[in-house]
N, C-alpha and C positions, 0 to 999 in steps of 0.2 A: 915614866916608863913610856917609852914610842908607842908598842901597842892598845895604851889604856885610852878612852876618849877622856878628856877632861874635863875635872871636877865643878858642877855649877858654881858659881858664888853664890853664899850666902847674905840675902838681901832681904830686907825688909823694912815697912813702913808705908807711910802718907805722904802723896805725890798727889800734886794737882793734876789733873788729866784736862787736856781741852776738849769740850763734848764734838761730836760729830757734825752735829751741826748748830752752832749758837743761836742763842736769840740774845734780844735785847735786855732779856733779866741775868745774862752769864753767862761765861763762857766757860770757866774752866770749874772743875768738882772736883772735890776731894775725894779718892778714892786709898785705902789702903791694897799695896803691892805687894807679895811675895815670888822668891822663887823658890817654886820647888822643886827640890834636890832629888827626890825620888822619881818625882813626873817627867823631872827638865823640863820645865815649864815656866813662864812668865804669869803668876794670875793678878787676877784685880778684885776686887769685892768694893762694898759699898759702903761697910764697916770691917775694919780689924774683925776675923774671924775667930767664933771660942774654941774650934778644937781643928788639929791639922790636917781631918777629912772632911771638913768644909767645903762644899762645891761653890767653887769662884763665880764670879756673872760674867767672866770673860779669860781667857787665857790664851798665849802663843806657845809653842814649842821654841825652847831654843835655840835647836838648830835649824831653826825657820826664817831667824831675826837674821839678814843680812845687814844693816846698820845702825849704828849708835850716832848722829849726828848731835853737837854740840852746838847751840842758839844761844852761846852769851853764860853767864853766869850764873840763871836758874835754869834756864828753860833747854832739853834736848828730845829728839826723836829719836825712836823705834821705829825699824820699818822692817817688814817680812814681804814677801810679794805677796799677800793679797790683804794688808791693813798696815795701819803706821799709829801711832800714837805717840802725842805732842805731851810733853811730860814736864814739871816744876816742879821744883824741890823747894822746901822752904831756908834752904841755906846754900854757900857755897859749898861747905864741907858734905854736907848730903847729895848736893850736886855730883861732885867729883866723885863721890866715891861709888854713886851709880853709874856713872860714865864710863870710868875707868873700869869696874868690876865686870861690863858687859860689855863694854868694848875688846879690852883683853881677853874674856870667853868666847866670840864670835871670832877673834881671830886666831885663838887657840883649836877650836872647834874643826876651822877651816883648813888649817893644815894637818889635826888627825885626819877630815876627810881626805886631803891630797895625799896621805901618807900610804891611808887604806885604800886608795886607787894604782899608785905608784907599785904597791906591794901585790894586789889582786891582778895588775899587769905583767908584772914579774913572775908570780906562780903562772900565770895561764903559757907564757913561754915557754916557761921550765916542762910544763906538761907536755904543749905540742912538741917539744924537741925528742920526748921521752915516747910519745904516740909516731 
């Protein structure tokens, strides 16, 4: 439907995160991922969480995430303007199918927002022609 925003993907799992800033004992931690559906949100935790009001240690909004880049066959980025996260899947197929799933919502996303701009320009016409 044009006027619906579209539906998050449903994702989840353990994704290696590169930490912010490395030392020499490590660089990347495991963190378990979700999105949430209701939030539109991207969260992270430190463990798999036990119940689905669990407050995450970190989250973005999804229509915040302007790219999904692709680093090779585990590894891609998340980037919103004000933080990015360096992410590894433990396979290829978990790879893709978080690439693909939030790459295809960011750019689903972006043309509801052009649609809702297009359309909010159109009425504001239709108005002044009418005033």
């Amino acid at each position: 439907m044009p006027g619906q925003p579209p539906t998050p993907p449903e994702l989840y799992g353990y994704l290696d995160r590169l930490k912010a800033n490395p030392s020499i004992f490590g660089s990347w931690v495991k963190r378990y991922f979700r999105v949430n559906m209701k939030r539109k949100t991207l969260e992270y935790f430190h463990s798999e969480p036990k119940d689905q009001d669990d407050a995450p240690n970190a989250f973005v909004r999804l229509a915040d995430i302007f790219s999904v880049e692709d680093f090779g066959e585990l590894q891609f980025q998340i980037k919103t303007k004000d933080t990015s996260f360096m992410l590894q899947a433990s396979s290829k197929a978990e790879h893709s199918c978080w690439v693909k799933a939030l790459s295809e919502y960011v750019e689903s996303f972006r043309e509801y927002e052009l649609l809702q701009e297009v359309e909010g320009d159109a009425l504001e016409r239709a108005i002044s022609k009418v005033n």
